[in-house]
C-alpha positions in Angstrom: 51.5 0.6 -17.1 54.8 1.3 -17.8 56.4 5.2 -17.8 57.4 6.7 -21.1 60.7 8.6 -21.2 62.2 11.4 -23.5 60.0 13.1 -26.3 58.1 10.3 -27.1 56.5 10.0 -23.5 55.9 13.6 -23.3 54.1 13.7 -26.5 52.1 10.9 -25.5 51.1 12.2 -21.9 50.5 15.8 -24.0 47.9 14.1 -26.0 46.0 12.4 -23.5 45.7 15.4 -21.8 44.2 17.3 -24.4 42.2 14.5 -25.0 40.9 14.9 -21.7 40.5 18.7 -21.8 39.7 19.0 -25.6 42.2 20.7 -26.7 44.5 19.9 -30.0 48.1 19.6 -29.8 50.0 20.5 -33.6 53.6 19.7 -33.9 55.4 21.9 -35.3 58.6 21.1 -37.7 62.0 23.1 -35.5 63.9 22.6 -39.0 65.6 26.0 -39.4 63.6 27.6 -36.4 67.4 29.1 -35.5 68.4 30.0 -38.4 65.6 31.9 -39.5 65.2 35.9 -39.0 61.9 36.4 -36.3 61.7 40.4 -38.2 58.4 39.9 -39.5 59.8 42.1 -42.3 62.4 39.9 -43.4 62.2 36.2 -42.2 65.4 35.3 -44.1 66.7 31.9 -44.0 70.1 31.7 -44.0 73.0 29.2 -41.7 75.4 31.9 -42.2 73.0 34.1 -39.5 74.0 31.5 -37.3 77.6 32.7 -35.9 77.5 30.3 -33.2 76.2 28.0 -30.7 74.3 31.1 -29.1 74.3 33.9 -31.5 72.0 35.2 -34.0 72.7 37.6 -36.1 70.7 37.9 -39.7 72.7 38.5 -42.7 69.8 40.1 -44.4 69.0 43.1 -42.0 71.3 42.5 -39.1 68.9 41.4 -36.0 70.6 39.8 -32.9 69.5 37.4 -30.7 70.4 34.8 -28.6 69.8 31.3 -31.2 67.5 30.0 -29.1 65.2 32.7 -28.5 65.3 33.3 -32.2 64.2 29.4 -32.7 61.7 29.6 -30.1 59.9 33.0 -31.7 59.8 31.3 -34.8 58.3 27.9 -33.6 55.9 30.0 -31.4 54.4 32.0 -34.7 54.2 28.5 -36.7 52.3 27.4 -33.8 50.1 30.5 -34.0 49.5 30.0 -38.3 48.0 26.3 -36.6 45.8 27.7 -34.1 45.8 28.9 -30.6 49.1 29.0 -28.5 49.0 28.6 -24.7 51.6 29.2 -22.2 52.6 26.0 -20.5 50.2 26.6 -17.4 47.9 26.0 -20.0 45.2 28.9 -19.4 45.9 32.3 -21.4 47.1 35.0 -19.6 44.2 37.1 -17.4 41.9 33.7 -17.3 40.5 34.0 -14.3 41.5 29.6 -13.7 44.8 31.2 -14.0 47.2 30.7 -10.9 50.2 32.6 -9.3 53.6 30.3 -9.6 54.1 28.0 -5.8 57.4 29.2 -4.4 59.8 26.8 -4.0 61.4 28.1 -1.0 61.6 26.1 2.6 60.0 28.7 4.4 56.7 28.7 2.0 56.6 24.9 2.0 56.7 24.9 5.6 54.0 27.5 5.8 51.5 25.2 3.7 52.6 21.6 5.9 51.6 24.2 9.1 48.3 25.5 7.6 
């Protein structure tokens, strides 16, 4: 079988492993995501709020954020009008599958070759 690389081949190994699990996987549309105001209050769509590569800054009632945050909050609370959102470990946070992060440092990988 051959790997799949970029977007495509992470979609593709997403879906098989909610296959797998059960679990549904909705894609969500990023169009304006970062130009959009996350206030719940005014969710204003407008490229001006866009000052630059990094900052937000709504025209309408004057949030700032860093752009990407901004797009991310708004792709996270489409995702939530779909259905459930998970982190990326995949459990919710408090699930008792739930695992602490593996450190990455020598000493720690060292410690699990020894044990």
């Amino acid at each position: 079988m051959r790997a799949q690389h970029g977007w495509y081949g992470l979609e593709v190994a997403l879906r098989a492993k909610a296959r797998y699990t059960g679990s549904a996987i909705h894609k969500i549309n990023p169009a304006y995501t970062s130009q959009t105001c996350p206030n719940p209050a005014c969710g204003k769509v407008d490229g001006k709020s866009r000052k630059s590569q990094a900052i937000f800054s709504c025209t309408s009632c004057g949030h700032t954020e860093h752009a990407d945050i901004v797009g991310a909050k708004n792709i996270k609370t489409k995702g939530q009008a779909a259905g459930l959102v998970v982190s990326g470990r995949g459990d919710p946070p408090g699930s008792a599958k739930r695992q602490a992060p593996r450190s990455t440092a020598p000493a720690a990988q060292a410690a699990r070759a020894a044990a």
